[in-house]
Backbone of each chain as ProteinMPNN parsed JSONL, in Angstrom:
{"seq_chain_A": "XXXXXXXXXXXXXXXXXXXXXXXXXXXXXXXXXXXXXXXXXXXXXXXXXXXXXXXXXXXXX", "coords_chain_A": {"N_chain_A": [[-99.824, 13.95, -23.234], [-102.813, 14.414, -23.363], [-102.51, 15.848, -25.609], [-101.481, 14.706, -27.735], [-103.469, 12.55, -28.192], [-107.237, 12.542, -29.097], [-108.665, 11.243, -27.179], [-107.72, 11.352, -24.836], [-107.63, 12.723, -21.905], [-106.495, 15.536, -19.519], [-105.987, 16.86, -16.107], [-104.671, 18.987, -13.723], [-104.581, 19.178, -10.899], [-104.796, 21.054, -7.817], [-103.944, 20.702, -5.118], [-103.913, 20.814, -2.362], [-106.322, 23.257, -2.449], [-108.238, 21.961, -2.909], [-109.643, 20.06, -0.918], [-111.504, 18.154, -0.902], [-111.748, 16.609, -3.154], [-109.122, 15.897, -2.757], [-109.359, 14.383, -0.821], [-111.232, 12.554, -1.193], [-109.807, 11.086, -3.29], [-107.951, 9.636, -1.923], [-105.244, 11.28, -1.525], [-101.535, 11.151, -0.598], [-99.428, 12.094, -0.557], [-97.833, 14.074, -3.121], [-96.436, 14.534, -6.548], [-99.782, 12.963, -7.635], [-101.662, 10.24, -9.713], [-104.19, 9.933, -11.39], [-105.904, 7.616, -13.026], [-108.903, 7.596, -15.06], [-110.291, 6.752, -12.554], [-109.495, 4.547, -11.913], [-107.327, 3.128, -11.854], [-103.96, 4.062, -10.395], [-100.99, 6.198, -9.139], [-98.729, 6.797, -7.709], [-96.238, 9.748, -7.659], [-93.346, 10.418, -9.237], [-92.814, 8.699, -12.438], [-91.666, 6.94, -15.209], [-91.662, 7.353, -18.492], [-92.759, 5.684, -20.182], [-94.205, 3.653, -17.657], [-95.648, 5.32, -17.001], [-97.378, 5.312, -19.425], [-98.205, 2.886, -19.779], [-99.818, 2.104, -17.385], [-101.846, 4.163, -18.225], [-102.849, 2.26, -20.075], [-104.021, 0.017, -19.193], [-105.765, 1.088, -17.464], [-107.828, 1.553, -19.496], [-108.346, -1.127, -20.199], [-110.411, -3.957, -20.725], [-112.287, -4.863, -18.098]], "CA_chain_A": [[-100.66, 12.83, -23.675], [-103.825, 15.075, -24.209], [-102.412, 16.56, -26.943], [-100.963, 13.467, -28.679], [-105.023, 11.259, -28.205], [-107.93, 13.258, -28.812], [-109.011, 10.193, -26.342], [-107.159, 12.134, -23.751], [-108.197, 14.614, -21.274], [-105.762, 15.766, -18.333], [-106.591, 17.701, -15.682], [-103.687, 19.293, -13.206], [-105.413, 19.756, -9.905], [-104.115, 21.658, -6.874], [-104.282, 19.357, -4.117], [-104.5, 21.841, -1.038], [-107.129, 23.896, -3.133], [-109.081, 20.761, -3.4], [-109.483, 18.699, 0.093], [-112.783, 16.986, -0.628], [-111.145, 16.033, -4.04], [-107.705, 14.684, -2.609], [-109.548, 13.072, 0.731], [-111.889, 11.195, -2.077], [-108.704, 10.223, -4.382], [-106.924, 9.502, -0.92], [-104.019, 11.714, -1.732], [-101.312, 11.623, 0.44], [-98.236, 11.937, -1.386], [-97.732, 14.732, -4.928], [-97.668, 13.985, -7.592], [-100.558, 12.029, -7.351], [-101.885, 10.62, -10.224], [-105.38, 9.132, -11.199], [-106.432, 7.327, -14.516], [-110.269, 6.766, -15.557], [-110.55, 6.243, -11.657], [-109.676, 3.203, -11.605], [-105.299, 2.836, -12.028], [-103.095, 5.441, -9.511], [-99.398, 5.707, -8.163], [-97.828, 8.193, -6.413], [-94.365, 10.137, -7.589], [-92.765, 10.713, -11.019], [-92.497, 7.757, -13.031], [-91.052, 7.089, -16.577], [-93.213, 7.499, -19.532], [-93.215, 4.041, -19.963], [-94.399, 2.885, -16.549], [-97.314, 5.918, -16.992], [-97.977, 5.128, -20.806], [-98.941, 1.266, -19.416], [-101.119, 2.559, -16.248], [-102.818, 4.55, -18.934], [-103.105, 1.2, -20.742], [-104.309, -0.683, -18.096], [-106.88, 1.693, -17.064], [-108.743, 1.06, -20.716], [-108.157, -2.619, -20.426], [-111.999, -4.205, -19.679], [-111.732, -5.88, -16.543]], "C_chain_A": [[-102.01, 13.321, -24.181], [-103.61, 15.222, -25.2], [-102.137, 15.583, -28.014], [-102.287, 12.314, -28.57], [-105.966, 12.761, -28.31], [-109.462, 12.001, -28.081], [-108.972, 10.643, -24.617], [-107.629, 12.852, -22.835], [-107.279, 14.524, -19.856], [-105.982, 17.062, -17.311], [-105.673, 17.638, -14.207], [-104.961, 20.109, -11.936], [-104.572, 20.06, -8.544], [-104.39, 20.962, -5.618], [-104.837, 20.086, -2.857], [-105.455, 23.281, -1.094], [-108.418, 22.737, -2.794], [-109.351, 19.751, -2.375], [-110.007, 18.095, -0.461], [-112.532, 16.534, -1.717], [-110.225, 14.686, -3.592], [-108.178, 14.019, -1.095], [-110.435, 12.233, -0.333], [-111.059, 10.406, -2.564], [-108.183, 9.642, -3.098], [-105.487, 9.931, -0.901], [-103.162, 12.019, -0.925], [-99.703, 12.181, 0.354], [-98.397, 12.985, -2.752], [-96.544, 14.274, -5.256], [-98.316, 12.786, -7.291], [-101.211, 11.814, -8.715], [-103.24, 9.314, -10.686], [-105.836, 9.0, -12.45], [-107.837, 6.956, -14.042], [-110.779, 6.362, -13.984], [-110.215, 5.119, -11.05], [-107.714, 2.462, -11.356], [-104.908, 3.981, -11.306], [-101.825, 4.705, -9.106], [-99.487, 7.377, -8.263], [-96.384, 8.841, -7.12], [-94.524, 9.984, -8.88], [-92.27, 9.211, -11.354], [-92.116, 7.664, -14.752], [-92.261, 7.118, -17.666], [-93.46, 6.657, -19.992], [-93.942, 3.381, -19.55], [-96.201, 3.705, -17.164], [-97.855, 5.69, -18.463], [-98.553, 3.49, -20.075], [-99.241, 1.546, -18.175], [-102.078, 3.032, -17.369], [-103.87, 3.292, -19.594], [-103.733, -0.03, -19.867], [-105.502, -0.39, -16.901], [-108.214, 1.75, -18.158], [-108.58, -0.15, -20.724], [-109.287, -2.766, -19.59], [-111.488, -4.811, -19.153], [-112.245, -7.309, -17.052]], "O_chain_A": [[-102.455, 12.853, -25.228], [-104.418, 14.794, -26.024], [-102.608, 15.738, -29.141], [-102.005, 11.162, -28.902], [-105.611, 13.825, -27.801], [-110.659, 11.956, -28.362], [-109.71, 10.43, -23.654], [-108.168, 13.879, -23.247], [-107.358, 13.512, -19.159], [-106.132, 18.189, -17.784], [-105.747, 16.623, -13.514], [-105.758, 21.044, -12.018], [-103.684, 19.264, -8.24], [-105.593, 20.81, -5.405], [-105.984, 19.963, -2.428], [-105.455, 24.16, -0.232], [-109.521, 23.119, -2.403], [-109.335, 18.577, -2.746], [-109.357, 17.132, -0.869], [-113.218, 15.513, -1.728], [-110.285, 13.468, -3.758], [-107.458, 13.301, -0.4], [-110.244, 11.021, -0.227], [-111.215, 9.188, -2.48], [-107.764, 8.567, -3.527], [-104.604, 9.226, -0.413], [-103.42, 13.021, -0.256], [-99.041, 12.609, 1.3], [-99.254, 12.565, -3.53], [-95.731, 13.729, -4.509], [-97.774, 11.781, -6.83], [-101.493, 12.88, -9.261], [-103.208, 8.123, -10.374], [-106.184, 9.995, -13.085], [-108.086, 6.279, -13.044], [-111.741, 5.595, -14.008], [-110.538, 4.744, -9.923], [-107.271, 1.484, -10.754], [-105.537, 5.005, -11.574], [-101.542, 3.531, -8.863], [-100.004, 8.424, -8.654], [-95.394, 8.127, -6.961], [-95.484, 9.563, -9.527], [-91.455, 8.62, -10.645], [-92.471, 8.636, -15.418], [-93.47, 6.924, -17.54], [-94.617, 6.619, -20.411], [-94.537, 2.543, -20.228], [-97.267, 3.198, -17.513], [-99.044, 5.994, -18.559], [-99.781, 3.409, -20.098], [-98.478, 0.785, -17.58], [-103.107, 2.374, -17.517], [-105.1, 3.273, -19.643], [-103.708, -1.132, -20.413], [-105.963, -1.065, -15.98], [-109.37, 1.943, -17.782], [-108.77, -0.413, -21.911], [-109.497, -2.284, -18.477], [-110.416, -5.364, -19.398], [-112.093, -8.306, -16.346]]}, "seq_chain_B": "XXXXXXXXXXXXXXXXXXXXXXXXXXXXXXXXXXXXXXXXXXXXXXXXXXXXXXXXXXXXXXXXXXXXXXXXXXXXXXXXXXXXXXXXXXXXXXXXXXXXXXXXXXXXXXXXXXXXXXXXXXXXXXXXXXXXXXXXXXXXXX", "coords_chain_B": {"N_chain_B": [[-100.341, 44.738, -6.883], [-98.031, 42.682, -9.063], [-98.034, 39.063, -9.592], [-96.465, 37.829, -10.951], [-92.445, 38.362, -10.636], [-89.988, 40.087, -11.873], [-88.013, 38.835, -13.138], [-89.452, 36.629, -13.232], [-91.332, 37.053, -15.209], [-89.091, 37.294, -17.26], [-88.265, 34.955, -17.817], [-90.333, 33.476, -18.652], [-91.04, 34.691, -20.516], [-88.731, 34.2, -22.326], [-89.313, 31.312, -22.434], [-91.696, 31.242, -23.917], [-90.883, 31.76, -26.95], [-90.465, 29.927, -27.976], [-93.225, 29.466, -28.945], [-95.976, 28.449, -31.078], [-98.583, 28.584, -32.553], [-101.472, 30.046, -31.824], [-102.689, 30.792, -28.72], [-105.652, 29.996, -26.378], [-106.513, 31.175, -23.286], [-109.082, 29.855, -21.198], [-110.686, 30.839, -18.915], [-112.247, 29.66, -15.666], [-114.523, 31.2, -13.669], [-116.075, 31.734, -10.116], [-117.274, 33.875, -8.254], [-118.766, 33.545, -5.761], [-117.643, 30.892, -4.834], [-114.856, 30.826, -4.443], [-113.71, 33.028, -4.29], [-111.323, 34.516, -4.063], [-109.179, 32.861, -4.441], [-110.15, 32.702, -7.237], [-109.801, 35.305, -8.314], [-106.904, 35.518, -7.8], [-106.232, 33.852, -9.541], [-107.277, 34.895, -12.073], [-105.762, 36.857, -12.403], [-103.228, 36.163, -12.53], [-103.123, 34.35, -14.884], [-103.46, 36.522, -16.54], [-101.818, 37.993, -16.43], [-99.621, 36.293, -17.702], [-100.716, 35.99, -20.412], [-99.714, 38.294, -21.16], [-97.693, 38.478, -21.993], [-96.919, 37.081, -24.184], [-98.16, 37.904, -27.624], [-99.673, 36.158, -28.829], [-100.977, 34.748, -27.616], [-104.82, 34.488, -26.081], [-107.122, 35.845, -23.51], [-109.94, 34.123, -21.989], [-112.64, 35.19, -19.641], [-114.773, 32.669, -17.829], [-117.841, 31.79, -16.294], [-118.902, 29.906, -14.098], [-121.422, 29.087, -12.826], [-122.57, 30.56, -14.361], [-122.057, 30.197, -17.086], [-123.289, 27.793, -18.035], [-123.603, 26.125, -20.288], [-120.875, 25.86, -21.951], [-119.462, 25.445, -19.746], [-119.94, 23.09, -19.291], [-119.382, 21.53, -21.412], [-116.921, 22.131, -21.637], [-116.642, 19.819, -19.932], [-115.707, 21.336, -17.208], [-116.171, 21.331, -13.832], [-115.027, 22.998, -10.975], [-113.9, 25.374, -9.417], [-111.321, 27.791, -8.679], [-110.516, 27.169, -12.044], [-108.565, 26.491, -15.282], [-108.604, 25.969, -18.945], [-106.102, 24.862, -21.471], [-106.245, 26.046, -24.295], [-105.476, 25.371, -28.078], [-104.903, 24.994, -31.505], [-106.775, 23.013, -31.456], [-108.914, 22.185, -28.827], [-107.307, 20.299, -26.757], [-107.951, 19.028, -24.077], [-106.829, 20.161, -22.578], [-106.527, 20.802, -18.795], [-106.381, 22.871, -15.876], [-106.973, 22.798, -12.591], [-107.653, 24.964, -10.1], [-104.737, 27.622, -8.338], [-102.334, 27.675, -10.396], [-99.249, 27.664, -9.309], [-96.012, 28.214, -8.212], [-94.595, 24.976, -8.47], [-96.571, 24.101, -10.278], [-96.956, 26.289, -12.045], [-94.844, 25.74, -13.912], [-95.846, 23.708, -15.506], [-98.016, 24.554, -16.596], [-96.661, 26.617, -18.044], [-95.771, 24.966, -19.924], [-97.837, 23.057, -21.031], [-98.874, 25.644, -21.996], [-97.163, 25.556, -24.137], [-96.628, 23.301, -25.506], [-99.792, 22.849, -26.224], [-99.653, 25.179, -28.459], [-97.908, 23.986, -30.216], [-99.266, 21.516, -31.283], [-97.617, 19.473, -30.849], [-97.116, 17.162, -29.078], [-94.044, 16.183, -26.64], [-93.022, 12.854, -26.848], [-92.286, 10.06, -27.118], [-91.917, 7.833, -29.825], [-93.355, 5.641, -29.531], [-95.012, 5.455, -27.334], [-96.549, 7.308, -28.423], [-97.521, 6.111, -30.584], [-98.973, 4.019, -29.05], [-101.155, 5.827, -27.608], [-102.396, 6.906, -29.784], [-103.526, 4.509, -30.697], [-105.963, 4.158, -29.169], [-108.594, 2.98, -27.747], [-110.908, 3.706, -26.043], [-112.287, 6.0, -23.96], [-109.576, 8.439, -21.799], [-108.721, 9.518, -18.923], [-107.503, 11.478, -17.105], [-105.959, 12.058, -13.919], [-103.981, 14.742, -12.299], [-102.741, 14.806, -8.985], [-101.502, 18.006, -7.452], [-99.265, 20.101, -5.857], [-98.227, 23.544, -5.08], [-95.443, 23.555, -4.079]], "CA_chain_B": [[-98.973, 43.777, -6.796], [-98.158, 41.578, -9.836], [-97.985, 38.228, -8.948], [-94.933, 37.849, -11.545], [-91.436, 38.682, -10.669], [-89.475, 40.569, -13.292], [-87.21, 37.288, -12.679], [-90.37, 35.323, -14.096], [-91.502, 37.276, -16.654], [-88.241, 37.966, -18.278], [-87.808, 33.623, -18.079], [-90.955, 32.887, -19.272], [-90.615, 35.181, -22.024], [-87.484, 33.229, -23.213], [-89.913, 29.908, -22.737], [-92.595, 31.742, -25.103], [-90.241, 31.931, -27.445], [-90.793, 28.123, -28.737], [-94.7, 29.412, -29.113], [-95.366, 28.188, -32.608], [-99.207, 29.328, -32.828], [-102.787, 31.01, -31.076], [-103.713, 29.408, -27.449], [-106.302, 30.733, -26.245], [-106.683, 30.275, -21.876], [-110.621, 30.038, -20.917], [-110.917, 30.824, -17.173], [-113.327, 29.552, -15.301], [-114.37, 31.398, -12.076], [-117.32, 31.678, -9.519], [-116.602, 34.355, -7.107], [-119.317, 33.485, -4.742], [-117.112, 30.107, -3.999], [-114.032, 31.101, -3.981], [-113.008, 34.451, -4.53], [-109.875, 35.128, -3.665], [-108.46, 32.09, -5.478], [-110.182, 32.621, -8.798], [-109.12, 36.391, -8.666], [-105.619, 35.607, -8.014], [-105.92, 32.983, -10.732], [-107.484, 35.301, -13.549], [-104.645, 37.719, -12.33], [-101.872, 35.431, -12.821], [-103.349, 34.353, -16.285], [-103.711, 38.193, -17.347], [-99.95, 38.289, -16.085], [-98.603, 35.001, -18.563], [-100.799, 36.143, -21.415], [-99.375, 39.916, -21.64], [-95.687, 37.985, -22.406], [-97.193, 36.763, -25.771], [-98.899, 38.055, -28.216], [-100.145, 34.688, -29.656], [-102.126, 33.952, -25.978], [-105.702, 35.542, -25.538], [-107.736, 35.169, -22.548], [-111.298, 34.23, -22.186], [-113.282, 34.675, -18.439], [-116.207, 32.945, -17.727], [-118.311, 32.118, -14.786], [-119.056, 28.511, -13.536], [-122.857, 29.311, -12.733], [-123.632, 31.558, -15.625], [-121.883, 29.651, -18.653], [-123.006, 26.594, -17.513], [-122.907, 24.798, -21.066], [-119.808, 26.139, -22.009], [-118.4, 24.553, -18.436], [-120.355, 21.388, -19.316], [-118.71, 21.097, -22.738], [-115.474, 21.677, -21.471], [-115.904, 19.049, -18.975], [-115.377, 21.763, -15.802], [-117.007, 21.578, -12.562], [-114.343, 23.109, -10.454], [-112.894, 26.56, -9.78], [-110.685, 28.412, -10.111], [-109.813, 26.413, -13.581], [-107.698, 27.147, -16.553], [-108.452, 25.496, -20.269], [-105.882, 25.484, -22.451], [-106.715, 25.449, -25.904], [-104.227, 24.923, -29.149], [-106.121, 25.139, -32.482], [-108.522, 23.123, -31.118], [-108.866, 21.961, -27.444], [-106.788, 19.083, -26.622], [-107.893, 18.35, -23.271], [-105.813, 20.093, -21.165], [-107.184, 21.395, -18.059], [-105.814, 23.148, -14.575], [-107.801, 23.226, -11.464], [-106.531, 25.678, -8.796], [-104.063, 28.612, -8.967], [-101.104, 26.632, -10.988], [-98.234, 28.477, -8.878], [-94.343, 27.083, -8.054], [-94.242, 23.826, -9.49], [-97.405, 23.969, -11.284], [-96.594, 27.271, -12.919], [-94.379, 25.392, -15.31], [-96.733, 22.742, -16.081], [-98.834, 25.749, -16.985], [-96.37, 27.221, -19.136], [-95.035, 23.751, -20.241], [-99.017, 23.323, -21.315], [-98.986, 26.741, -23.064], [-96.177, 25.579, -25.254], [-97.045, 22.197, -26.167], [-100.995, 23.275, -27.043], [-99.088, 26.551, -29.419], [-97.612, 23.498, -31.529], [-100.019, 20.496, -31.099], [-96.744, 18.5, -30.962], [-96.123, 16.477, -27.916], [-92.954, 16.001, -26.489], [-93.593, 11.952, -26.194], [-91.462, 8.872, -27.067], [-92.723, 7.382, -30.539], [-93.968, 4.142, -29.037], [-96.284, 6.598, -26.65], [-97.597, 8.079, -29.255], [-98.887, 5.056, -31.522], [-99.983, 3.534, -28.324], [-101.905, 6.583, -27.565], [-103.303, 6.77, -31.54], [-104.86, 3.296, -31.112], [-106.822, 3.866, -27.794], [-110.096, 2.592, -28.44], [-111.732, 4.626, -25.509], [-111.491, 7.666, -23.557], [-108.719, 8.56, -21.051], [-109.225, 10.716, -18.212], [-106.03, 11.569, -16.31], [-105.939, 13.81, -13.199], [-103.004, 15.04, -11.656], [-102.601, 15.849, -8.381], [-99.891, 18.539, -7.551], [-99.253, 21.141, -4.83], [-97.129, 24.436, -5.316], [-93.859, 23.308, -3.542]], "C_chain_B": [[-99.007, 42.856, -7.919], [-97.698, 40.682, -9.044], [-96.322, 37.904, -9.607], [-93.876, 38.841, -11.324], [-90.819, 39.56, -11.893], [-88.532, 39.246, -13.803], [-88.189, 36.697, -14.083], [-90.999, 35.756, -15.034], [-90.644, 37.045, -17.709], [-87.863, 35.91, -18.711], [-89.262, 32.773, -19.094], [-91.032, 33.173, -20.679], [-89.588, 34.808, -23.192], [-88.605, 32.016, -23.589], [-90.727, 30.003, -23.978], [-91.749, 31.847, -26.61], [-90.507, 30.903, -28.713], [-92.339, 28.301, -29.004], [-95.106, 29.468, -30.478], [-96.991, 29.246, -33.255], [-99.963, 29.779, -31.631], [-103.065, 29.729, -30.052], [-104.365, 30.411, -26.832], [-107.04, 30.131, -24.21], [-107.898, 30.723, -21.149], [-110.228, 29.309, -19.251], [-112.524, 30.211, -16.831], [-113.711, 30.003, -13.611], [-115.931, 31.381, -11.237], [-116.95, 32.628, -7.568], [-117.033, 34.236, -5.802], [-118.372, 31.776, -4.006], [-116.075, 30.161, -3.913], [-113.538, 32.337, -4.672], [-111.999, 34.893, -4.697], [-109.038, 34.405, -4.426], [-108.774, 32.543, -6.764], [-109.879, 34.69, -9.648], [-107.827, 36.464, -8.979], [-105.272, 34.426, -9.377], [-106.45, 33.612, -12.074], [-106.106, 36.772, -13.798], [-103.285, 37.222, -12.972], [-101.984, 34.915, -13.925], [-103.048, 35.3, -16.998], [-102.055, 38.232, -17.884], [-99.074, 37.426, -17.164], [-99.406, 35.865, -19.775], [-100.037, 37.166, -21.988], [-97.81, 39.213, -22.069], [-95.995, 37.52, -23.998], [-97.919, 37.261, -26.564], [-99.959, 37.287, -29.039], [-100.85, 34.139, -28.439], [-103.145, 35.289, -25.924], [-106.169, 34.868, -24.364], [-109.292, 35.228, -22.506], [-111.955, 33.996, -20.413], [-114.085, 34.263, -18.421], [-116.848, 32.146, -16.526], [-119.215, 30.679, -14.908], [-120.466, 28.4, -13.943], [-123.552, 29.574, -13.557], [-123.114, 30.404, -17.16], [-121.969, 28.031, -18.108], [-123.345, 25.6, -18.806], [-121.989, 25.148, -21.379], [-118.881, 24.975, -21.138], [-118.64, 22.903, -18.915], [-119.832, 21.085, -20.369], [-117.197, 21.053, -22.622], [-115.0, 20.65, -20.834], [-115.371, 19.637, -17.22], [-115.991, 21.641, -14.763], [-116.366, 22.068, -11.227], [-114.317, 24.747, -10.642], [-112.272, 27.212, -8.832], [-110.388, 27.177, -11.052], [-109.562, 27.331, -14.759], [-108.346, 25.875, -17.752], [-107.447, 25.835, -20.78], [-105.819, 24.379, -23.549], [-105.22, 25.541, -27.228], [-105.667, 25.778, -30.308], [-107.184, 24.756, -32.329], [-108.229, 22.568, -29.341], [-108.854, 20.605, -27.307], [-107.453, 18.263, -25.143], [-107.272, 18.847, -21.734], [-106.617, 20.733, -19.944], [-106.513, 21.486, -16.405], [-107.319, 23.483, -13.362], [-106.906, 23.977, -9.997], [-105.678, 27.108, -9.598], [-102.492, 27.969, -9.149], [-100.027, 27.895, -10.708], [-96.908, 27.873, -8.176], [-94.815, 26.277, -9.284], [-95.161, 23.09, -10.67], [-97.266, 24.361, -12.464], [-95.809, 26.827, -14.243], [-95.094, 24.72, -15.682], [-97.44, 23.69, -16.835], [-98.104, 26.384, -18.12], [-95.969, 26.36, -20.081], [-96.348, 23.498, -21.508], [-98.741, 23.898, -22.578], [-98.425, 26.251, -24.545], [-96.464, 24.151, -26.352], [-98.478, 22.242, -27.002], [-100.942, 24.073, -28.299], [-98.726, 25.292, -30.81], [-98.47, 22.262, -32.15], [-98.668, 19.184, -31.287], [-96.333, 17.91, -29.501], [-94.837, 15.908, -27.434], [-92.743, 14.3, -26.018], [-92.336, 10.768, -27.044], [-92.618, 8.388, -28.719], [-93.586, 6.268, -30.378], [-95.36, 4.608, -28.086], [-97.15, 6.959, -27.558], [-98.556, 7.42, -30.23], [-99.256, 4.63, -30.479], [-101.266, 4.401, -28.114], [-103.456, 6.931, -28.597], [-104.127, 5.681, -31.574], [-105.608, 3.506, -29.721], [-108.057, 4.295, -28.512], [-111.49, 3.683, -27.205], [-111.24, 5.504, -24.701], [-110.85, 7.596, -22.363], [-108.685, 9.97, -20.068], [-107.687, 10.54, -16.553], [-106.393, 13.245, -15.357], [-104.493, 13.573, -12.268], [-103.261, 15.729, -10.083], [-101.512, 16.276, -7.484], [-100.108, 19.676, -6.241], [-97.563, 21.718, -5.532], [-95.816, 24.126, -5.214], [-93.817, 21.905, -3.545]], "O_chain_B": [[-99.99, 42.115, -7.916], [-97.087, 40.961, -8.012], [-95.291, 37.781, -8.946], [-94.073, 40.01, -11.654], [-91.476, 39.548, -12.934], [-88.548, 38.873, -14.975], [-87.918, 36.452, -15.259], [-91.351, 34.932, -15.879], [-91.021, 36.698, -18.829], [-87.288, 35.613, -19.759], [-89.194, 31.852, -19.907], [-91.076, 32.432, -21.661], [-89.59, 35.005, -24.407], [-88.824, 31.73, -24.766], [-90.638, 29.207, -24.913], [-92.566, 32.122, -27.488], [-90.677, 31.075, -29.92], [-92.88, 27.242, -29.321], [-94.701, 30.412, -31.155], [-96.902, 30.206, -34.02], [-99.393, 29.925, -30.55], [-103.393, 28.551, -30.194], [-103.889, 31.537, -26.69], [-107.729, 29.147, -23.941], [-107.888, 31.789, -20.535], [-109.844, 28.265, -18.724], [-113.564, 30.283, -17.485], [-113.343, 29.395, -12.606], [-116.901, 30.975, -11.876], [-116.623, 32.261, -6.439], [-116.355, 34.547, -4.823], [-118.467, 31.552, -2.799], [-115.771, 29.359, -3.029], [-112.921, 32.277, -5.735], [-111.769, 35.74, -5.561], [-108.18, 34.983, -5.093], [-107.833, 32.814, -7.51], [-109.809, 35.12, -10.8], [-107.373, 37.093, -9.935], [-104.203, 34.303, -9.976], [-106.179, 33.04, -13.13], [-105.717, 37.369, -14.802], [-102.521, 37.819, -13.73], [-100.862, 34.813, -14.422], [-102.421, 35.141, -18.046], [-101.424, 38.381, -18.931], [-97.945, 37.81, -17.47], [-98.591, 36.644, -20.269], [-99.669, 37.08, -23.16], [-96.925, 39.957, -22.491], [-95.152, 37.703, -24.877], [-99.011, 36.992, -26.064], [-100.865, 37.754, -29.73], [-101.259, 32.978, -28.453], [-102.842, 36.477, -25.811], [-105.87, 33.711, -24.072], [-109.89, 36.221, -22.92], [-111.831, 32.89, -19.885], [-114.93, 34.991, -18.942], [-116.001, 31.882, -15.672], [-120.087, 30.503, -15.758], [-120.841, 27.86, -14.984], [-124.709, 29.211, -13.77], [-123.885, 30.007, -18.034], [-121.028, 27.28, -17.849], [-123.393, 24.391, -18.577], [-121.445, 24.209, -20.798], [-118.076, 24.112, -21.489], [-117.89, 21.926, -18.909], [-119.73, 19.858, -20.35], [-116.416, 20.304, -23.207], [-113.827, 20.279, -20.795], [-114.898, 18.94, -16.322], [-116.976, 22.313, -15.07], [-116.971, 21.69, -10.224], [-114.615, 25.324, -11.688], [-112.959, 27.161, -7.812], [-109.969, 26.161, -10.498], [-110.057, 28.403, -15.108], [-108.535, 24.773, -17.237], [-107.321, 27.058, -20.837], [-105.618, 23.185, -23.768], [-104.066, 25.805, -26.891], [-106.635, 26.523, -30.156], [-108.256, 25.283, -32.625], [-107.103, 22.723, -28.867], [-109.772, 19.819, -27.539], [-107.455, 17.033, -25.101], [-107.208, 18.409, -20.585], [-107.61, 21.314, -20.38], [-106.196, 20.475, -15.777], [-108.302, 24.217, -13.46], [-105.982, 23.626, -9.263], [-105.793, 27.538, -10.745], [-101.674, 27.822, -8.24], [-99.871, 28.846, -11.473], [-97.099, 26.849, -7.521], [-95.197, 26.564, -10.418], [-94.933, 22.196, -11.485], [-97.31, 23.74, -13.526], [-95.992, 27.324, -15.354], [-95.268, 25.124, -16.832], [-97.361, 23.445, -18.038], [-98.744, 26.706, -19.121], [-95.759, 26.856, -21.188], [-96.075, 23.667, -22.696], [-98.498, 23.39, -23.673], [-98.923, 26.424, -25.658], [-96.48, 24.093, -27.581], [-98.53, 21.83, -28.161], [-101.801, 23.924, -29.167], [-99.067, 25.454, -31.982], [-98.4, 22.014, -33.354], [-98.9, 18.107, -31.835], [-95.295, 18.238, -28.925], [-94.573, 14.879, -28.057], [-92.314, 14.181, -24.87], [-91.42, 11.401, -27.57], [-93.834, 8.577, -28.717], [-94.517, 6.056, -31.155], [-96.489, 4.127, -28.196], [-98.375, 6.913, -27.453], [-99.682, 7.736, -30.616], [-100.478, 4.722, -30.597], [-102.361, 3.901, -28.369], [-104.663, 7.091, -28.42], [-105.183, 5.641, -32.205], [-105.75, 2.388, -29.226], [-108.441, 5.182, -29.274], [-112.574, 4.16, -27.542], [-110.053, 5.821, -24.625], [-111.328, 6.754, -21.603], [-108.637, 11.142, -20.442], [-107.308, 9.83, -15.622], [-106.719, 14.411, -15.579], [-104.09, 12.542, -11.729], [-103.795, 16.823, -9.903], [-100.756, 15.518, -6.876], [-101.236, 19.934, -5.819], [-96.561, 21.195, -6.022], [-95.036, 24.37, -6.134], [-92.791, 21.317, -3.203]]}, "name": "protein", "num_of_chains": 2, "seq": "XXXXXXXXXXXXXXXXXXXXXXXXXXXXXXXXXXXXXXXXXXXXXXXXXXXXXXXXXXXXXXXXXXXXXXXXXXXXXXXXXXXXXXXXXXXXXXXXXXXXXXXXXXXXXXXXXXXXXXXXXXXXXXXXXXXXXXXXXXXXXXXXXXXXXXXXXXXXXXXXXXXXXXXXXXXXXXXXXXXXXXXXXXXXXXXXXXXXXXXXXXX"}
């Protein structure tokens, strides 16, 4: 998705590298995955489901 | 000790294969906070680039290149950039090893062509996003 938006930016973070990261995100579960802060789920989902989280994380409140 | 197998060289070297052009993977380390990680992570970079000739590597140091870091967006390390022709975005925090490691080479390959492997409906949605998208993953080795 980075590569296809230059809107994009993805950033593959090591979870047990990273407590004070994944105790902020509340990670308790990988893949974990966190849009704009504001949209997350847990586990592999279709590129569907994560193309509309993406979409839903740019949607003004 | 390399960190790569002959196993995982000789597989990634098939993966490299599909590497269309120049990626170029800007480390970012800081040995006073973690050491040991961002050694074994400019090691295990050294180790993927030497399989291609079309991958250079660039080190540089949290503290000292600190607009560099700020332009890439880093504040973390160990971290990986990787770049394409121009720098899409992508970015690893940690030493991307097991189930990262492909993401990492997965990465490599997709930045080499700037072609994403994405569903066409993904991809015009993607094309009209009106503001910026900030996606973090987070993954553990196994």
């Amino acid at each position: 998705m980075a590569v296809a938006s230059d809107r994009v930016r993805s950033t593959v973070i090591e979870a047990t590298e990273f407590p004070e990261l994944s105790r902020a995100y509340q990670v308790m579960g990988v893949p974990k995955v966190v849009i704009n802060d504001r949209v997350q789920f847990e586990g592999a989902v279709p590129e569907r489901d994560f193309l509309g989280a993406v979409l839903q994380a740019v949607e003004t409140p | 000790m390399p960190i790569l197998t002959a196993r995982d060289q000789a597989a990634v070297r098939k993966e490299f294969e599909r590497i269309a052009g120049p990626v170029k993977l800007v480390i970012f380390s800081q040995e006073l906070t973690a050491a040991e990680l961002c050694q074994q992570n400019e090691q295990l970079v050294r180790e993927v680039a030497e399989l291609s000739d079309k991958i250079t590597v660039e080190v540089l140091n949290l503290a000292i290149d600190r607009e560099r870091a700020e332009a890439y967006g880093v504040d973390q390390v160990p971290a990986i950039v990787v770049e394409g022709s121009r720098d899409y975005g992508i970015r690893f925090y940690g030493v991307p090893l097991g189930y990262e490691f492909s993401n990492l080479i997965d990465s490599i390959i997709v930045a080499s062509t700037g072609e994403p492997a994405l569903a066409e409906e993904t991809l015009a949605s993607l094309r009209a996003l009106a503001s910026d998208v900030e996606i973090k993953v987070f993954s553990t080795p196994t």
